[in-house]
ZAFIZA-983757 format. One record per atom (N, C-alpha, C, CB): residue number from 1; atom name; residue in one letter; x, y, z. Coordinates in steps of 0.05 Angstrom, whole numbers. Glycine has a CB too. Layout:
N
+-----+-------+--------+--------+--------+--------+
| num | atome | residu |      X |      Y |      Z |
+-----+-------+--------+--------+--------+--------+
| NUM |    CA |      a |      X |      Y |      Z |
...
+-----+-------+--------+--------+--------+--------+
***
This chain:
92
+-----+-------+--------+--------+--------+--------+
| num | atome | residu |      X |      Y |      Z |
+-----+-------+--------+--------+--------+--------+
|   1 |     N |      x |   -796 |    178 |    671 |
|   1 |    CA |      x |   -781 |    165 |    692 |
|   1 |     C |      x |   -801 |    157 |    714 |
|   1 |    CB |      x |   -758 |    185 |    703 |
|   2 |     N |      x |   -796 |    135 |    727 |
|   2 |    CA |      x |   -821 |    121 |    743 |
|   2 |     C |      x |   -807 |    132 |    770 |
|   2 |    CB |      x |   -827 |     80 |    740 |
|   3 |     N |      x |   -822 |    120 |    788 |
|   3 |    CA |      x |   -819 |    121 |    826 |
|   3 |     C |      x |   -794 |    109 |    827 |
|   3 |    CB |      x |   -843 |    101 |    850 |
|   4 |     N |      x |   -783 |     79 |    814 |
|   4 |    CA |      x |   -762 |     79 |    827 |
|   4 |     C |      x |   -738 |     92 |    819 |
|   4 |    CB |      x |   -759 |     59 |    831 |
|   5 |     N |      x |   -744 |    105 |    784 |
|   5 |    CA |      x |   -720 |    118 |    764 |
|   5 |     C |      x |   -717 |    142 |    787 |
|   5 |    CB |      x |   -731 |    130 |    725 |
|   6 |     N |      x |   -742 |    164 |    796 |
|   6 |    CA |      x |   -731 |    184 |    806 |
|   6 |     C |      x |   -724 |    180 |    829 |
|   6 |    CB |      x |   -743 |    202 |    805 |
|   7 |     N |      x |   -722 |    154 |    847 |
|   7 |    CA |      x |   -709 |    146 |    884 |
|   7 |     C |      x |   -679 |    145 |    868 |
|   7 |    CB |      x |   -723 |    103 |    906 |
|   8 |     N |      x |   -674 |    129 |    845 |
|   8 |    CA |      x |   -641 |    122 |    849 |
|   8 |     C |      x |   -627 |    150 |    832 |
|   8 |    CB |      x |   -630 |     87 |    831 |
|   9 |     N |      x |   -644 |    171 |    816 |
|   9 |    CA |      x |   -630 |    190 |    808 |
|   9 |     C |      x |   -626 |    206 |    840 |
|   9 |    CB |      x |   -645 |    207 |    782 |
|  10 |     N |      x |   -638 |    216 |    859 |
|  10 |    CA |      x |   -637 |    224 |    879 |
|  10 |     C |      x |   -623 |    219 |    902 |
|  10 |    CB |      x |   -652 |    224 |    881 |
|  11 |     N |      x |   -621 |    191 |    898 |
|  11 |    CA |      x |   -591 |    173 |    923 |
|  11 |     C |      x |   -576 |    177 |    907 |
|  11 |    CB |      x |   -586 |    137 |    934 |
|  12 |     N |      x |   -566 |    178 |    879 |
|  12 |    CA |      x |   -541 |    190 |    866 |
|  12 |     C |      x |   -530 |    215 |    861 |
|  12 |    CB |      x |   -541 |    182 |    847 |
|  13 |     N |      x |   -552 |    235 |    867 |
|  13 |    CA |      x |   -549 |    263 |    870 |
|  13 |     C |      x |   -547 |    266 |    898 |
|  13 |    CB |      x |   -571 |    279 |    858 |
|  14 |     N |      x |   -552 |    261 |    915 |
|  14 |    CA |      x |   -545 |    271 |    947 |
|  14 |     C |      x |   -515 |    251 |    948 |
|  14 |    CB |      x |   -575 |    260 |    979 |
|  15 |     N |      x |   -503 |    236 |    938 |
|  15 |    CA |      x |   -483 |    213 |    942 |
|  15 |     C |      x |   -455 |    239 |    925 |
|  15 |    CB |      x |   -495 |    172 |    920 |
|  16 |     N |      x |   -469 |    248 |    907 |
|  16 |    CA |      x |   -444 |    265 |    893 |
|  16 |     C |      x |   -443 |    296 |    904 |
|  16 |    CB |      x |   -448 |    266 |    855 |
|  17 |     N |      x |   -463 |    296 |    920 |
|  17 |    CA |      x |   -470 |    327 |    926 |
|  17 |     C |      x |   -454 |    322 |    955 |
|  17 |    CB |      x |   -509 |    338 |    927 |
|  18 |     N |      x |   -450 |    306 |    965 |
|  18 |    CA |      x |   -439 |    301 |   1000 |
|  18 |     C |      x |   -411 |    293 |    992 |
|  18 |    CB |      x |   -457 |    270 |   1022 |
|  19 |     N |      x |   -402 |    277 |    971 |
|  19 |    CA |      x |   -376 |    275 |    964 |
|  19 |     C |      x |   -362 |    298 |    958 |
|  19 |    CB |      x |   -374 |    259 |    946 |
|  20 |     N |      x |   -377 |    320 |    934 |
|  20 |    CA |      x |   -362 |    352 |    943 |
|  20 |     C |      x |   -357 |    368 |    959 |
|  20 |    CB |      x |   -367 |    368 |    936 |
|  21 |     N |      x |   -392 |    361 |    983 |
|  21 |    CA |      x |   -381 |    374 |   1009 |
|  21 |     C |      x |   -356 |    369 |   1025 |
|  21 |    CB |      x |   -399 |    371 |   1026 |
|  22 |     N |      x |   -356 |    338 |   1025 |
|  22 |    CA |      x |   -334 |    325 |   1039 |
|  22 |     C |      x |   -301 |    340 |   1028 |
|  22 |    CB |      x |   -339 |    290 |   1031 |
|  23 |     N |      x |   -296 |    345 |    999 |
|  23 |    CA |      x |   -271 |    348 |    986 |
|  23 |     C |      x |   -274 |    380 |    991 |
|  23 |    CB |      x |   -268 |    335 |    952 |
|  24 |     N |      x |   -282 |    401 |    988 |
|  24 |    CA |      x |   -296 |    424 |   1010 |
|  24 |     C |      x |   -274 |    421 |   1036 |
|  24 |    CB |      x |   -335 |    414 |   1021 |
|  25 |     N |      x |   -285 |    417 |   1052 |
|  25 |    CA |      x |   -291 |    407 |   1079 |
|  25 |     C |      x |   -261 |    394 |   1079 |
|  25 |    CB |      x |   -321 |    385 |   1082 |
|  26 |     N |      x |   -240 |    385 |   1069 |
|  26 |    CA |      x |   -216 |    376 |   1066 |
|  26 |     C |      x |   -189 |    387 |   1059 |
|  26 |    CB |      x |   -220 |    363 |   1053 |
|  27 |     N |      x |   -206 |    404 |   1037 |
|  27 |    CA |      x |   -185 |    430 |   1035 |
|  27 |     C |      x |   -191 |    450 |   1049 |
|  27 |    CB |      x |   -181 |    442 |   1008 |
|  28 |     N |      x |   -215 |    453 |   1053 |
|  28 |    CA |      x |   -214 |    469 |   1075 |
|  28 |     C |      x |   -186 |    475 |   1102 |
|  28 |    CB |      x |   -238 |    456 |   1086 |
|  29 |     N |      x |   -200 |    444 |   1111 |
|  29 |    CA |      x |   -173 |    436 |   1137 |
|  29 |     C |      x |   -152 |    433 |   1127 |
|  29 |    CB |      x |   -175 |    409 |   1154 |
|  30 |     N |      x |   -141 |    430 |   1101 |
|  30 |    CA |      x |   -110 |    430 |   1090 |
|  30 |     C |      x |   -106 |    455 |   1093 |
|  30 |    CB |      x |   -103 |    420 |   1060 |
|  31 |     N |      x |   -111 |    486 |   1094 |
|  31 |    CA |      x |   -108 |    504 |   1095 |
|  31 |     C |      x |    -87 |    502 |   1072 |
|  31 |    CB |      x |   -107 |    513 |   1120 |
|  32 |     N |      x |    -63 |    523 |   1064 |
|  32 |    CA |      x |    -54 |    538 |   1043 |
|  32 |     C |      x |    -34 |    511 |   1030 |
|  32 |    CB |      x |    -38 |    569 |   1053 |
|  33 |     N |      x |    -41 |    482 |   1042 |
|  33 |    CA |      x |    -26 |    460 |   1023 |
|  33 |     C |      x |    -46 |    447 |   1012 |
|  33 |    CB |      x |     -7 |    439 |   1036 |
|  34 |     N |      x |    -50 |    460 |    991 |
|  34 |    CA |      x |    -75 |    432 |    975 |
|  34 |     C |      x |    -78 |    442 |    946 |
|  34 |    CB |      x |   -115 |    430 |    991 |
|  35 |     N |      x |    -94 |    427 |    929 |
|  35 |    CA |      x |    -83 |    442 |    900 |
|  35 |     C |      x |   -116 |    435 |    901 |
|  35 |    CB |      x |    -54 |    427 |    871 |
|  36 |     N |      x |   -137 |    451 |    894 |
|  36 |    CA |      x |   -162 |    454 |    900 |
|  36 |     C |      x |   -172 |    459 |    855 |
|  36 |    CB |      x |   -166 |    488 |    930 |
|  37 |     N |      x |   -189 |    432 |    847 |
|  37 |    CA |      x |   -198 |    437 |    824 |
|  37 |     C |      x |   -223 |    436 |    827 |
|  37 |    CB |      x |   -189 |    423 |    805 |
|  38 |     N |      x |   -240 |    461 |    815 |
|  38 |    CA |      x |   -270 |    457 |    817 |
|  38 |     C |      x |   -275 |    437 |    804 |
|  38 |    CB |      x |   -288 |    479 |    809 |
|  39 |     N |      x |   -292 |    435 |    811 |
|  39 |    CA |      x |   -316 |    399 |    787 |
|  39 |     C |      x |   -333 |    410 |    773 |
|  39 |    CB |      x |   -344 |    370 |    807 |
|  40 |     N |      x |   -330 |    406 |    761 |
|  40 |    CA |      x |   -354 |    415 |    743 |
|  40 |     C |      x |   -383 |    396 |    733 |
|  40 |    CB |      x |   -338 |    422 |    717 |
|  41 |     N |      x |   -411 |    416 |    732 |
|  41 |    CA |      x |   -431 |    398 |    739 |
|  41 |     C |      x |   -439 |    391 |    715 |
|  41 |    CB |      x |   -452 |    407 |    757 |
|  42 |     N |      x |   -433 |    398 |    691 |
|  42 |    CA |      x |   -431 |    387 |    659 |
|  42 |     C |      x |   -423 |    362 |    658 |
|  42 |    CB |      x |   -411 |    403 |    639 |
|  43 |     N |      x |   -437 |    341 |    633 |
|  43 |    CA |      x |   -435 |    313 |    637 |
|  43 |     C |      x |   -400 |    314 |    620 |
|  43 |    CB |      x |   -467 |    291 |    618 |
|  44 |     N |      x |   -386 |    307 |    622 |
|  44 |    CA |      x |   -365 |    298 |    608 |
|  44 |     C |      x |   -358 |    281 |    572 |
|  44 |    CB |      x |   -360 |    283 |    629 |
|  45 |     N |      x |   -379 |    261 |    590 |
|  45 |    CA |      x |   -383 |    238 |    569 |
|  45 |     C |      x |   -411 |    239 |    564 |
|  45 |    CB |      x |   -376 |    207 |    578 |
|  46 |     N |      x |   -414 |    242 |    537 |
|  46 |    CA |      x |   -442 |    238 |    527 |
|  46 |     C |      x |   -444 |    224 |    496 |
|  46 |    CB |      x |   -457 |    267 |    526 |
|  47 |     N |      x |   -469 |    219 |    502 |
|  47 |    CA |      x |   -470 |    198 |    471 |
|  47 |     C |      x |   -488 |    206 |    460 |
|  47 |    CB |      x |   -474 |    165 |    471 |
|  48 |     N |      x |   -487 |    205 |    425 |
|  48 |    CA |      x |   -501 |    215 |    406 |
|  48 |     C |      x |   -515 |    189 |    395 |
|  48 |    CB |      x |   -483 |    231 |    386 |
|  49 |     N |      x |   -545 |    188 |    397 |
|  49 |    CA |      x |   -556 |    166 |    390 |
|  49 |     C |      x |   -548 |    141 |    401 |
|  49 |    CB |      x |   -554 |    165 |    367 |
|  50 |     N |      x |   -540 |    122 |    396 |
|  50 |    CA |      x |   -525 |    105 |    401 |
|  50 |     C |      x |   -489 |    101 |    388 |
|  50 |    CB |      x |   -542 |     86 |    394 |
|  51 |     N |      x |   -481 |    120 |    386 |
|  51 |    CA |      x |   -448 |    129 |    391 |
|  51 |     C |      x |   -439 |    133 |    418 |
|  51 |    CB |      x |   -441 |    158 |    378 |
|  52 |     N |      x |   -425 |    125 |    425 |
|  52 |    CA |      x |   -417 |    132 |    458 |
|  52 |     C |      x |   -384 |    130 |    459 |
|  52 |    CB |      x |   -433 |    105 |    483 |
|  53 |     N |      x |   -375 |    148 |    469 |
|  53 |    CA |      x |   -338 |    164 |    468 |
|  53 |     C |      x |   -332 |    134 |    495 |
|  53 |    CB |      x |   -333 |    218 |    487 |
|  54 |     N |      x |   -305 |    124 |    477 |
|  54 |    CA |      x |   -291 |     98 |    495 |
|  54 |     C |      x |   -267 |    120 |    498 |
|  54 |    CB |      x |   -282 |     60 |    477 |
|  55 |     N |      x |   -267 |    119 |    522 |
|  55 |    CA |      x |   -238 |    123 |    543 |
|  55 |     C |      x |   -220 |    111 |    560 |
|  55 |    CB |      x |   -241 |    133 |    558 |
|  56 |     N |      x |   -198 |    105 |    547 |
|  56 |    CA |      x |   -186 |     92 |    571 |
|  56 |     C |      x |   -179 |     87 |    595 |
|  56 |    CB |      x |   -179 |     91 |    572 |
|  57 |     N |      x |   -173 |     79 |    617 |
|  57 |    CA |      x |   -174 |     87 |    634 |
|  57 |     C |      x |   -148 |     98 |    643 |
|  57 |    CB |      x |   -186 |     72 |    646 |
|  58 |     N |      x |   -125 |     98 |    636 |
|  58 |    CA |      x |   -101 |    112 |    637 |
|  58 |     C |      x |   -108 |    146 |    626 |
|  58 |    CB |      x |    -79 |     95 |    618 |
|  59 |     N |      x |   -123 |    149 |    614 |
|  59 |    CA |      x |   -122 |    166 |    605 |
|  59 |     C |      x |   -136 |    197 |    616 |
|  59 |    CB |      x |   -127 |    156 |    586 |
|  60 |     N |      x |   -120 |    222 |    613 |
|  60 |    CA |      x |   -134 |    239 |    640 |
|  60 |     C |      x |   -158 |    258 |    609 |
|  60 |    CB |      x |    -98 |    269 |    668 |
|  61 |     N |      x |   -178 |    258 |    629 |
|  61 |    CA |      x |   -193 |    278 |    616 |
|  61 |     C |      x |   -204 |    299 |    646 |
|  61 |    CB |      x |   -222 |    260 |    595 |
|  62 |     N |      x |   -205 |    327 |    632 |
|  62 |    CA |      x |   -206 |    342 |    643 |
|  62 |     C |      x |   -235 |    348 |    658 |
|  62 |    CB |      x |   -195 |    355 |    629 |
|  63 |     N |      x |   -243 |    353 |    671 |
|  63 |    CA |      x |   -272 |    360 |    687 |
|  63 |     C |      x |   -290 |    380 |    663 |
|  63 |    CB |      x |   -264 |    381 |    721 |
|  64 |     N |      x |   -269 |    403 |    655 |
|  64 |    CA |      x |   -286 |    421 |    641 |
|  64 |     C |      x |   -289 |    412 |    607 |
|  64 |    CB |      x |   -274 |    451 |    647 |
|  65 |     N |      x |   -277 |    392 |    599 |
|  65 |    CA |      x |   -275 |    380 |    581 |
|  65 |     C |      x |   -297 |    366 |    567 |
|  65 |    CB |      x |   -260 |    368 |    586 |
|  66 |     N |      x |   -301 |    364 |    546 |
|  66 |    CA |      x |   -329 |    344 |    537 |
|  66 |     C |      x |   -322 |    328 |    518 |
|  66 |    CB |      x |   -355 |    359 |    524 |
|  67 |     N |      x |   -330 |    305 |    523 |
|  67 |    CA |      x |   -322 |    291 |    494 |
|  67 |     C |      x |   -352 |    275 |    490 |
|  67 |    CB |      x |   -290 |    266 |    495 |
|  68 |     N |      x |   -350 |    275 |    458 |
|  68 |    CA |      x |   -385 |    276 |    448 |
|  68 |     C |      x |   -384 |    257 |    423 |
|  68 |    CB |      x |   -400 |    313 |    436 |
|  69 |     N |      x |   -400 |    230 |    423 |
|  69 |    CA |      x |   -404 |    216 |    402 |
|  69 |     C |      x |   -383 |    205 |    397 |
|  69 |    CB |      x |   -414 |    227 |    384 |
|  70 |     N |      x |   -367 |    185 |    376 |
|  70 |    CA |      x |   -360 |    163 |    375 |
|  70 |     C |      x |   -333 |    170 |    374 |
|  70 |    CB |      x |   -372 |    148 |    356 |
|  71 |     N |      x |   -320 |    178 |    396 |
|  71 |    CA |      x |   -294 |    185 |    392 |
|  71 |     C |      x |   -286 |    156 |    410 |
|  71 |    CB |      x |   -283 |    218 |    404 |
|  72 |     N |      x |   -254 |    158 |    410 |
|  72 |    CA |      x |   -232 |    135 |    416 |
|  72 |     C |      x |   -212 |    157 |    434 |
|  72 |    CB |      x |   -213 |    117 |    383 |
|  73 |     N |      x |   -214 |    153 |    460 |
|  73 |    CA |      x |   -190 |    162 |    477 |
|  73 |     C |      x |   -170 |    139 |    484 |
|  73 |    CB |      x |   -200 |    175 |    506 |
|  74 |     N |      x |   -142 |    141 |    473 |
|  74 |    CA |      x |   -117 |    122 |    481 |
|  74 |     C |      x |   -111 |    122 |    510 |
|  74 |    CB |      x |    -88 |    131 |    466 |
|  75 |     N |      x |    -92 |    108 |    505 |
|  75 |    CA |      x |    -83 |    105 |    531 |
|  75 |     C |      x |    -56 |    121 |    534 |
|  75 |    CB |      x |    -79 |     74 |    537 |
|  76 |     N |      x |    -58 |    137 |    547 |
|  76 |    CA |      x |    -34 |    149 |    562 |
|  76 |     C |      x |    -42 |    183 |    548 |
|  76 |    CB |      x |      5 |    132 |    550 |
|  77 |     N |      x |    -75 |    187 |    532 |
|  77 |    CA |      x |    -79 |    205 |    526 |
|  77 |     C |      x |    -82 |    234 |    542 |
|  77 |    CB |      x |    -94 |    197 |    516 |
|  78 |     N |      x |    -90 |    251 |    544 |
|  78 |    CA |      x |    -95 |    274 |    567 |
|  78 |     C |      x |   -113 |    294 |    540 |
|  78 |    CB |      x |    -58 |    291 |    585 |
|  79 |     N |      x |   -136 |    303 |    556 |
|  79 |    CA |      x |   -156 |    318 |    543 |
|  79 |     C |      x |   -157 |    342 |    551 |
|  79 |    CB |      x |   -180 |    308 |    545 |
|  80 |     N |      x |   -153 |    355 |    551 |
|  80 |    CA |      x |   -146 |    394 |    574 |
|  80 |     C |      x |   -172 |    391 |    577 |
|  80 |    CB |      x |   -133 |    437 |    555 |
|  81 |     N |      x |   -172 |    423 |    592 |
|  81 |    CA |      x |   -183 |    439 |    612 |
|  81 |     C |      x |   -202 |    456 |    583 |
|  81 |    CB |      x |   -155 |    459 |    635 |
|  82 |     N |      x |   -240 |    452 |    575 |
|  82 |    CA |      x |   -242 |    462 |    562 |
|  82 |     C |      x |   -248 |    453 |    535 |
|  82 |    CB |      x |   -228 |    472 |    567 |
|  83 |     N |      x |   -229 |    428 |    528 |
|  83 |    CA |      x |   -228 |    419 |    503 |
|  83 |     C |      x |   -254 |    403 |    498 |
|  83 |    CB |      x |   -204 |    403 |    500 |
|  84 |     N |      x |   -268 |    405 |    472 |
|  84 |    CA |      x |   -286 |    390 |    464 |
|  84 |     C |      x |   -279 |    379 |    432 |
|  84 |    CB |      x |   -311 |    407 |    468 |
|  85 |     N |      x |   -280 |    349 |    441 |
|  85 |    CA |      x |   -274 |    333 |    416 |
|  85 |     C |      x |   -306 |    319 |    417 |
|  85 |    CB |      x |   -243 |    308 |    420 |
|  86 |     N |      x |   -317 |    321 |    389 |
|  86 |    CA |      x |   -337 |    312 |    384 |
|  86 |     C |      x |   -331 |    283 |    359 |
|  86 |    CB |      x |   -355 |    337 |    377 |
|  87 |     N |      x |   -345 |    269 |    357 |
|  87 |    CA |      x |   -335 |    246 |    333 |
|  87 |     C |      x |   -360 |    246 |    315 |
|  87 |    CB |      x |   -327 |    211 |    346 |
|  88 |     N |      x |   -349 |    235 |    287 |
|  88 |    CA |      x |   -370 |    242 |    267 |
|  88 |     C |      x |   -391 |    225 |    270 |
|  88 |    CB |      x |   -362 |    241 |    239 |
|  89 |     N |      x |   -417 |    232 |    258 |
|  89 |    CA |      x |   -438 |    222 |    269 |
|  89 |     C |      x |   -468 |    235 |    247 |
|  89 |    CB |      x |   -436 |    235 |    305 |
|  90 |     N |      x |   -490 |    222 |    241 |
|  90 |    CA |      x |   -507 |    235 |    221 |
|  90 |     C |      x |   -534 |    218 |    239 |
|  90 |    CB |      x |   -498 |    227 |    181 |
|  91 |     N |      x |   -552 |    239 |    222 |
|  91 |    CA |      x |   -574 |    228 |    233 |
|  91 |     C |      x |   -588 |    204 |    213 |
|  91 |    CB |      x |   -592 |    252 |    238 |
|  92 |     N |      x |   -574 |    198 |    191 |
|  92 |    CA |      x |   -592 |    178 |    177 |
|  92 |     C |      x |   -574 |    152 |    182 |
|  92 |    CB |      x |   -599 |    186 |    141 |
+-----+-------+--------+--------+--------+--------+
***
């Protein structure tokens, strides 16, 4: 990774690191009305070689959830809390 790969991984890590402080910092001041889900710092979406998981955008996937290699999320789908769907995939 060069000078400018590690400037924009670093404005995108202080940009997501101030957006949790901020959601923090919100429920905080909501005091005992707010429905508070940790985030989780695991990638969600990841791709196997060149396989990469299409999601719709209606569709809820969960924070602690992973989905891995050439899967298909529908529309109006929901992925829990936890669940890991991986899609088939070989190395040759």
């Amino acid at each position: 990774m060069g000078t400018l790969g590690k400037a924009i991984y670093s404005v995108g890590f202080w940009i997501r690191e101030t957006g949790q402080a901020l959601d923090r910092l919100g429920c905080r001041l909501q005091g005992n009305y707010y429905f508070q889900e940790q985030l989780s710092r695991h990638r969600t979406l990841m791709n196997v070689f060149d396989k990469a998981p299409a999601v719709d955008r209606d569709a809820f996937v969960a924070p602690s959830a992973s989905i891995i290699g050439d899967v298909q999320v529908g529309r109006s789908s929901s992925i829990w809390y936890g669940c890991v769907l991986r899609g088939k995939w070989s190395y040759l």
